[in-house]
One Martini backbone bead per residue (centre of mass of N, CA, C, O) as a GRO file, in nm:
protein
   57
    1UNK     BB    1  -0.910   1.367   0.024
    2UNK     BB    2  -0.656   1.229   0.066
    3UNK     BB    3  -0.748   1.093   0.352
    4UNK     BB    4  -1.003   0.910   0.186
    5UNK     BB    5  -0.763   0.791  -0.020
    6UNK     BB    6  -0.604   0.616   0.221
    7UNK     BB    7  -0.815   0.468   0.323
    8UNK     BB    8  -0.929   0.312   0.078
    9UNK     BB    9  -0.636   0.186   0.035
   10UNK     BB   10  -0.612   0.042   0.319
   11UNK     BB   11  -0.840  -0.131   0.311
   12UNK     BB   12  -0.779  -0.289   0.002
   13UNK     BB   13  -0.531  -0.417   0.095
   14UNK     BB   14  -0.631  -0.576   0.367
   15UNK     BB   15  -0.846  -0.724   0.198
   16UNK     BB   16  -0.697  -0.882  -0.041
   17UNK     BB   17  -0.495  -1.014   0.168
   18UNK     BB   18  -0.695  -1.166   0.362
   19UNK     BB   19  -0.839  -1.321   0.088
   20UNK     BB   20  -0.615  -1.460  -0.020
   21UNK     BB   21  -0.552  -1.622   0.241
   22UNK     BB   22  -0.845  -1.753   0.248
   23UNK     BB   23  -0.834  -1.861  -0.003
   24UNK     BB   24  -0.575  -2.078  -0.006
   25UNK     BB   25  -0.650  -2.238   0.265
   26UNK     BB   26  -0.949  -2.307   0.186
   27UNK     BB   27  -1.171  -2.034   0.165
   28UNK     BB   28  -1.320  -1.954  -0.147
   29UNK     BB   29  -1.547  -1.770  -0.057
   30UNK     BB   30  -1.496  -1.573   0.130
   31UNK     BB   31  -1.235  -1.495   0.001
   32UNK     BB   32  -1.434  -1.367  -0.246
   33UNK     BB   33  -1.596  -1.187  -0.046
   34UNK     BB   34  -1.359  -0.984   0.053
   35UNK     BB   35  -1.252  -0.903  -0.247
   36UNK     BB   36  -1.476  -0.775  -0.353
   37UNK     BB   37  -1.512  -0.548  -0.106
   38UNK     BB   38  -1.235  -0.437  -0.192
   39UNK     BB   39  -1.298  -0.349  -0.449
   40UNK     BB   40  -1.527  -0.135  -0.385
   41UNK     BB   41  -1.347   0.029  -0.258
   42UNK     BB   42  -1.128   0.079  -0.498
   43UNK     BB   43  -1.328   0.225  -0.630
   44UNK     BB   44  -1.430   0.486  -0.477
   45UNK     BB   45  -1.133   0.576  -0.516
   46UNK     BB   46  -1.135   0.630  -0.821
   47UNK     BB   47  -1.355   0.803  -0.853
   48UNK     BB   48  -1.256   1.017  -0.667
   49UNK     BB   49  -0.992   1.066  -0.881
   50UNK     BB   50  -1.150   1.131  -1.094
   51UNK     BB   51  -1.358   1.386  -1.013
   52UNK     BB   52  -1.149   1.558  -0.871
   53UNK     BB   53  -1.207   1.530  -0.503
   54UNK     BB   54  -0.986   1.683  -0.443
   55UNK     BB   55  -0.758   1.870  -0.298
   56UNK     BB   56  -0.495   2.121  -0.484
   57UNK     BB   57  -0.202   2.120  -0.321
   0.00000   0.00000   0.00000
């Protein structure tokens, strides 16, 4: 499971970075809605981490 909280916190942080840069741009709807949904990867991860889905090396 940590190769799969590893891909979604690599997802989460490339789309946070691309929608900052298009709010900035000047971009602020798509940019808001790129944020939201690596914001959802952001969830997804924390919750696998919070039920402790991972497996305990």
């Amino acid at each position: 499971m940590r190769l799969l909280r590893n891909i979604l916190n690599t997802i989460f942080i490339i789309g946070a970075a691309t929608g900052m840069v298009l709010f900035y741009m000047g971009h602020k709807d798509t940019g808001t809605y790129i944020i939201i949904a690596a914001m959802a990867f952001k969830f997804i991860e924390v919750v696998v981490r919070l039920l402790k889905l991972e497996d305990r090396n």
